[in-house]
ZAMARGU-4260 file (C-alpha; in steps of 0.2 Angstrom, whole numbers, plus 5000, padded with zeros to 4 digits):
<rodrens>
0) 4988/4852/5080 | 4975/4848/5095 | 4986/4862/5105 | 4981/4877/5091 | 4963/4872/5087
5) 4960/4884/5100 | 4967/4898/5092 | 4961/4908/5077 | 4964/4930/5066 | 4966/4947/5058
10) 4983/4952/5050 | 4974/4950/5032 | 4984/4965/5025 | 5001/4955/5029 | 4996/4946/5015
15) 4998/4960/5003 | 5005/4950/4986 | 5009/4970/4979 | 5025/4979/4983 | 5026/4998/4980
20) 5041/5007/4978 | 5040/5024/4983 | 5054/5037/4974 | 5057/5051/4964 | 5060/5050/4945
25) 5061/5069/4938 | 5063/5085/4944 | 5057/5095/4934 | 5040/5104/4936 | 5024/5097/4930
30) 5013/5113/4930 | 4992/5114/4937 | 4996/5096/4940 | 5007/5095/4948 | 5002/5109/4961
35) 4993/5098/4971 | 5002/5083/4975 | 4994/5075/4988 | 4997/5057/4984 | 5010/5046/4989
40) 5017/5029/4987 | 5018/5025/4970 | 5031/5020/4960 | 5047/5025/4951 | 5064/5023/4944
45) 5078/5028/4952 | 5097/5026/4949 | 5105/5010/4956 | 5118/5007/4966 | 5124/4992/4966
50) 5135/4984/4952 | 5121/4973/4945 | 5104/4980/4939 | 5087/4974/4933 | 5090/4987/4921
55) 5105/4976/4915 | 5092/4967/4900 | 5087/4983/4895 | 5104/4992/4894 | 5111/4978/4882
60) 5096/4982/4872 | 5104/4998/4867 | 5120/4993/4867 | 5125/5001/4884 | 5131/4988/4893
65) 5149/4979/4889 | 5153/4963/4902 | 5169/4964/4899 | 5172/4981/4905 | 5177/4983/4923
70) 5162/4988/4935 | 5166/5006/4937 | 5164/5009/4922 | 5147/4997/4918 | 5141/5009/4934
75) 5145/5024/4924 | 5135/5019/4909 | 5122/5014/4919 | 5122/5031/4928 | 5122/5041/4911
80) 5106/5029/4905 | 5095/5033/4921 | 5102/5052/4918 | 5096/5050/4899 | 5078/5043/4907
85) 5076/5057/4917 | 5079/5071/4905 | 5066/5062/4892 | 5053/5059/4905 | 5055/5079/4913
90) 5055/5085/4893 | 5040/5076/4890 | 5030/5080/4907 | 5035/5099/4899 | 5025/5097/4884
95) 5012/5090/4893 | 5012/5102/4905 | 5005/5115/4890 | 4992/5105/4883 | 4977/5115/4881
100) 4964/5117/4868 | 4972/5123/4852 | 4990/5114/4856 | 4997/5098/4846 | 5002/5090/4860
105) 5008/5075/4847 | 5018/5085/4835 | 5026/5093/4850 | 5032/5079/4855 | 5038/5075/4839
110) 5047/5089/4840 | 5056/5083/4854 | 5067/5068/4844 | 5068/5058/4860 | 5069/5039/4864
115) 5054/5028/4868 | 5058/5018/4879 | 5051/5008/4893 | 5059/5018/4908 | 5053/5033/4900
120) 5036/5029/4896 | 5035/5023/4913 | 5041/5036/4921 | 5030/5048/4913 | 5016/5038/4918
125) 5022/5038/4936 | 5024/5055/4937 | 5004/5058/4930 | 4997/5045/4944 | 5007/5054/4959
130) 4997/5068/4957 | 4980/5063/4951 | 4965/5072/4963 | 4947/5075/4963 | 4953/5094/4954
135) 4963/5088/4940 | 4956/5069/4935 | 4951/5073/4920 | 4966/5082/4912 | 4976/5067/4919
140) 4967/5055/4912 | 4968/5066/4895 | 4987/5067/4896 | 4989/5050/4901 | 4980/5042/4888
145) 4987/5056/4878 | 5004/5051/4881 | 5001/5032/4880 | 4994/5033/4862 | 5006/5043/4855
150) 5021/5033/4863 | 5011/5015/4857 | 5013/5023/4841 | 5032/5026/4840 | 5046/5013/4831
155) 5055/4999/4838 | 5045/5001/4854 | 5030/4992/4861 | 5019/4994/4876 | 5021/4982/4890
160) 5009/4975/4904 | 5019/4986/4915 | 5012/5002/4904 | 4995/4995/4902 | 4995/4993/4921
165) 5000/5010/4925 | 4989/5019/4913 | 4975/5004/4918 | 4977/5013/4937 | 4977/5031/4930
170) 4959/5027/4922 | 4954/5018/4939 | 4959/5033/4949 | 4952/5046/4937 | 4934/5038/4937
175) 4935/5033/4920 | 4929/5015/4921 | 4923/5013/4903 | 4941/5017/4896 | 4950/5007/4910
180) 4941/4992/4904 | 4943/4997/4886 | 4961/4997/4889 | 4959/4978/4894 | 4952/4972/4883
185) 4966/4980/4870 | 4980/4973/4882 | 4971/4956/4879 | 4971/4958/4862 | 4988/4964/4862
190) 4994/4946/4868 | 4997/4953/4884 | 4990/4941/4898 | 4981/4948/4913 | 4988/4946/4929
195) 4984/4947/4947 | 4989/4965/4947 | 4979/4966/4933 | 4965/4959/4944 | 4970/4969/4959
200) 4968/4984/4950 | 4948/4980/4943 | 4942/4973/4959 | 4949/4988/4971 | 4940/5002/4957
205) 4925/4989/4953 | 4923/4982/4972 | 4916/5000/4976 | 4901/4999/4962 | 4895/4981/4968
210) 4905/4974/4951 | 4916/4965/4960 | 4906/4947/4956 | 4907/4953/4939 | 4928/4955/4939
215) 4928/4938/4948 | 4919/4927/4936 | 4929/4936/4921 | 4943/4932/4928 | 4938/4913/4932
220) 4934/4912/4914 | 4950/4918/4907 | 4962/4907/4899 | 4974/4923/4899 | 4976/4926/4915
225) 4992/4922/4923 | 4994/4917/4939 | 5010/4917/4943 | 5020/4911/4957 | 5003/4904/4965
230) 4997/4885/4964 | 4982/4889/4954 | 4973/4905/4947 | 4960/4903/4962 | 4974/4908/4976
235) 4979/4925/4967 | 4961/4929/4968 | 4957/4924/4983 | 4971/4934/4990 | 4967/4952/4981
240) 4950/4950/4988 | 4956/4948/5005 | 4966/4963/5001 | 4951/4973/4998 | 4941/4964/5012
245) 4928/4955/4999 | 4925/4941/5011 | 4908/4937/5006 | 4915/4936/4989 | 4928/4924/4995
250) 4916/4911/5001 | 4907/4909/4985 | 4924/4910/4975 | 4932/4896/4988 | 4915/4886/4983
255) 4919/4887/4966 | 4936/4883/4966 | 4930/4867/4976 | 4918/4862/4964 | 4930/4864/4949
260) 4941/4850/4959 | 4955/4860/4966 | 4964/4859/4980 | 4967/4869/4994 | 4984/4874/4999
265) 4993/4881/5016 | 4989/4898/5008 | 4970/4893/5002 | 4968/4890/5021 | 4973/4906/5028
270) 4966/4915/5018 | 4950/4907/5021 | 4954/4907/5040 | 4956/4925/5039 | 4940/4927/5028
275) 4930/4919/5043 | 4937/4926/5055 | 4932/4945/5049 | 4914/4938/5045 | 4913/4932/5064
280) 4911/4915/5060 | 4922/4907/5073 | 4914/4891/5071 | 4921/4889/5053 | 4936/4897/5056
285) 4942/4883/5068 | 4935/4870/5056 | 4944/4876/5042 | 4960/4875/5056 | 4954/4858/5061
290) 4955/4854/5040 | 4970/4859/5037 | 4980/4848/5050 | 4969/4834/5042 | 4976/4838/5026
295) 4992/4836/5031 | 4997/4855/5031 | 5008/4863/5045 | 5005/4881/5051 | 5018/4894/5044
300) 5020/4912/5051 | 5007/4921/5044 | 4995/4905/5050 | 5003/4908/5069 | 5001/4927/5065
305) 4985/4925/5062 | 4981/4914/5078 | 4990/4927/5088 | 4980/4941/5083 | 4963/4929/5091
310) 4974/4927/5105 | 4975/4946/5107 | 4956/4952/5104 | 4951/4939/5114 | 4962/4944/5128
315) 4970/4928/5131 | 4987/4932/5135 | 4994/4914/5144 | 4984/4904/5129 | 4996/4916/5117
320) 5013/4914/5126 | 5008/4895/5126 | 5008/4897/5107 | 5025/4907/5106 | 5033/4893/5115
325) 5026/4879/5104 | 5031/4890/5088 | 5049/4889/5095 | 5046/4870/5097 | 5040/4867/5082
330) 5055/4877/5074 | 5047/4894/5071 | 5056/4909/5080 | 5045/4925/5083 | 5046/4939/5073
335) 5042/4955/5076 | 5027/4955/5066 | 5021/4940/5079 | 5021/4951/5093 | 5015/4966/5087
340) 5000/4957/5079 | 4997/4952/5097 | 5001/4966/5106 | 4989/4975/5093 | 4974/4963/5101
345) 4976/4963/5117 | 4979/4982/5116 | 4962/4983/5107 | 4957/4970/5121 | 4958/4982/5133
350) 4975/4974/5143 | 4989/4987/5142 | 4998/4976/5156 | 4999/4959/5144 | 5004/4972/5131
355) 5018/4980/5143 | 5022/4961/5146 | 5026/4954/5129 | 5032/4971/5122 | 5047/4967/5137
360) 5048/4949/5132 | 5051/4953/5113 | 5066/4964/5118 | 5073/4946/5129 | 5073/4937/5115
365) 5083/4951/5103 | 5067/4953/5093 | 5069/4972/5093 | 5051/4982/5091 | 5051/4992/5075
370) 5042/5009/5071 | 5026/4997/5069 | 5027/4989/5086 | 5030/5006/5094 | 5014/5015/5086
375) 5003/4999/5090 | 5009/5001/5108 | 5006/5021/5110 | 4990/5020/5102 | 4985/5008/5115
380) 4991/5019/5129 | 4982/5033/5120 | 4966/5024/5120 | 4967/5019/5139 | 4970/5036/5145
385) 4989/5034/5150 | 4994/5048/5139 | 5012/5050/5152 | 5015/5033/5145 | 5012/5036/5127
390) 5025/5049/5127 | 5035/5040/5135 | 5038/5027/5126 | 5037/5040/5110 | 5056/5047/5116
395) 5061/5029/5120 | 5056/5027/5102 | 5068/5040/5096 | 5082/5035/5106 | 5082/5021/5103
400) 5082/5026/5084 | 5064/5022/5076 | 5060/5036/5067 | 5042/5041/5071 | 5029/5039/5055
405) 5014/5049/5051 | 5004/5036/5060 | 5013/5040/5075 | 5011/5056/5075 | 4993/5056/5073
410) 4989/5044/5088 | 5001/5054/5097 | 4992/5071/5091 | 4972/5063/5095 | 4979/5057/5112
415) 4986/5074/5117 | 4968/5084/5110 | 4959/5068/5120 | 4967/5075/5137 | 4963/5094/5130
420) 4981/5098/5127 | 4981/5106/5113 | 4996/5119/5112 | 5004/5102/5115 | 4995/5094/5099
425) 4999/5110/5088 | 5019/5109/5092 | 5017/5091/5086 | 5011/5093/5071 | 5027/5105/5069
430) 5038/5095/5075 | 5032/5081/5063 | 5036/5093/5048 | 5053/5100/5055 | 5057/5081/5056
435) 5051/5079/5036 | 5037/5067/5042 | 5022/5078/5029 | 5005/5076/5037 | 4992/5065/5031
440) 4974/5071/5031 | 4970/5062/5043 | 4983/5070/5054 | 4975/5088/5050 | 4955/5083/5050
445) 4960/5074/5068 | 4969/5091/5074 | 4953/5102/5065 | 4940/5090/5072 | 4944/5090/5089
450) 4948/5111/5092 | 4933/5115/5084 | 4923/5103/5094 | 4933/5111/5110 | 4928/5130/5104
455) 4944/5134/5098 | 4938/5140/5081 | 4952/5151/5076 | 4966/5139/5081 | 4958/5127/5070
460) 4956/5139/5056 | 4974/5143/5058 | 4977/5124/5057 | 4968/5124/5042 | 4977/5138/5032
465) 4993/5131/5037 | 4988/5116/5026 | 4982/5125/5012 | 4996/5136/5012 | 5007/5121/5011
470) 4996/5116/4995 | 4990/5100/5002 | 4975/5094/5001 | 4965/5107/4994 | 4952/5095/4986
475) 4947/5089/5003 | 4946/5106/5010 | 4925/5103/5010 | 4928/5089/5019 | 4936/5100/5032
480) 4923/5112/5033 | 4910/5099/5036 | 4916/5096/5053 | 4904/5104/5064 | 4905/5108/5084
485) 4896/5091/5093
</rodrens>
């Protein structure tokens, strides 16, 4: 333990306790709403493939699934009931899509004679969050709520936490912050316990408005919160705040966990480490390390992740390869996700030649960089001038087939405007599209940004009507115009 005390941390989004799946439920249109889709990454339901399915519970439910029929044909009703889900959920968004004032939205559905079920409700739901924007909040949150109630209301089918969760987050990303907490309450009331999605969800929308002490000593109080698969309700906390980068917050809650006599855990300390770490507090970051051998508590990845990433910043690239090797030693292999996290440090370190080195020694050691490793090492390139290098390793990166992201393309776009190539920046962002990568608004303010600030007004004009055109990002056009020549 003597040999890491030295060592400390950054990685604390590795920790994310929240897996979004990102896919396509209905086809069908969803109106103004729906015009104006520039969100991503939120979730769906999607046809399996495989011969099992954690849809398997709920086909039983209606009958749909025999065990003893042979598994092309459990496959074929399975198929026919996600078919069925998205039929309901694109006849619904249909009747949502005409609400407006004089319409009965509730008889219309009615009308409509179909199945509540959970899928469907939480597809519907889905499909409203996707597209929420600073234009069109308010009718979601109207439709979502409209859509909740009436389906809460309907036989042989009640809401989950699932539902609650989803309509919860429509609420959060709509502004309404009086109904969101209305809604748990009612959940609460339900019988529903709250979870650390639950939590998640409060403290990312509450965080913002200086609430998030509020959320926190809610939560402490709550006998319904579940907390689930973590040793004790403090850890699931302690973990969504780091996600949200309340490290103040998580030195007072750590205190009270203390002094309500629970014990820490391998996970307790890295989250804490990590906590210390951001605050600059180096002292307590090693002390906590120091601890936690004391204790009796090995490091796991994320705790040599963690050290690495020290390493890194602090531009101490032999005291890191001695702490690959002793993870070896002590039975640990490297992962990709080791040496990216150092080679993001010392990239940010300034040492594009340790970065070079250990980038080479990953590949020795069949640890093959992924799409991650490749953006951290071109943006570091970027950043030190050696564009030549950036791109390429950018074609190495699609030979060697790593799909480029939009985070790629971005650092590769600010690095070609850095060197004042800009015809060169504009056919990336083309490319990008032609290869179905859509651009983030990051990607078009960075493109905007720099032209104007060159003089090149009209190319950045033309930059900006190719977005609107595309129908992103219309609700941050202002933001756009914002940008003035330095």
């Amino acid at each position: 333990m003597n040999c890491i005390s030295l060592f400390g941390t950054r990685v604390y989004h590795r920790f994310s306790c929240c897996v979004v799946v990102s896919r396509k439920l209905s086809d069908g249109r969803f109106g103004e709403i729906r015009r104006d889709n520039g969100c991503n990454g939120k979730e769906s339901v999607e046809e399996p493939v495989s011969e099992s399915s954690d849809f398997d519970p709920i086909l039983k439910e209606y009958g749909l699934l025999e065990n003893e029929g042979p598994p092309r044909e459990r496959f074929s009703v399975r198929r026919s009931f996600f078919e069925d889900v998205r039929r309901c959920t694109s006849r619904v968004l249909e009747v949502l899509e005409k609400d407006e004032p004089g319409f009965d939205a509730k008889a219309a559905l009615d009308e409509l004679d179909v199945k509540v079920s959970g899928p469907v409700v939480r597809g519907v739901l889905f499909e409203i969050l996707k597209v929420v924007n600073y234009g069109n909040k308010m009718r979601c949150a109207k439709l979502g709520f409209k859509f909740f109630v009436w389906s809460g209301q309907k036989e042989n089918y009640r809401h989950t936490a699932e539902a609650y969760h989803l309509m919860m987050k429509i609420f959060a990303d709509c502004e309404e912050f009086k109904a969101m907490w209305r809604l748990v309450d009612e959940m609460i009331e339900k019988g529903h316990p709250t979870t650390a999605r639950t939590f998640n969800i409060l403290i990312c929308t509450c965080g913002q408005a200086g609430l998030a002490r509020n959320v926190v000593e809610r939560f402490i109080k709550s006998k319904t919160f579940n907390f689930r698969p973590f040793k004790h309700s403090y850890n699931a906390i302690l973990l969504s705040l780091l996600v949200v980068k309340q490290y103040k917050l998580i030195e007072w809650l750590y205190q009270q966990m203390l002094a309500e006599g629970y014990s820490q855990d391998i996970l307790t300390y890295n989250i804490m480490m990590c906590a210390k770490y951001r605050l600059g507090k180096l002292d307590q970051f090693h002390r906590l390390l120091d601890e936690m051998g004391r204790s009796g508590f090995s490091p796991d990845f994320h705790t040599y992740n963690l050290l690495l990433n020290v390493l890194g910043k602090g531009d101490k690239p032999l005291a890191a390869l001695n702490l690959l090797n002793h993870m070896r030693e002590e039975g640990f292999e490297p992962r990709v996700i080791h040496f990216t996290t150092l080679i993001d440090g010392l990239s940010r370190a300034g040492n594009m030649e340790a970065c070079k080195y250990f980038f080479d020694e990953m590949i020795k050691y069949d640890c093959l960089p992924d799409v991650v490793c490749y953006t951290v090492m071109i943006t570091g390139y970027m950043v030190a001038g050696e564009l030549e290098n950036a791109l390429e390793l950018f074609d190495e990166m699609v030979i060697d087939g790593q799909l480029p992201n939009v985070f790629t393309y971005n650092s590769i776009i600010r690095g070609l405007c850095m060197a004042g190539k800009f015809e060169e920046a504009c056919s990336m962002l083309k490319e990008m599209e032609s290869r179905g990568v859509n651009p983030n608004f990051t990607v078009y303010s960075t493109l905007v940004s720099y032209l104007r600030n060159a003089g090149k007004l009209s190319k950045a004009h033309e930059v900006i009507q190719h977005m609107v055109e595309k129908g992103q990002y219309a609700h941050l056009l202002s933001n756009l115009k914002r940008h003035r020549r330095c």
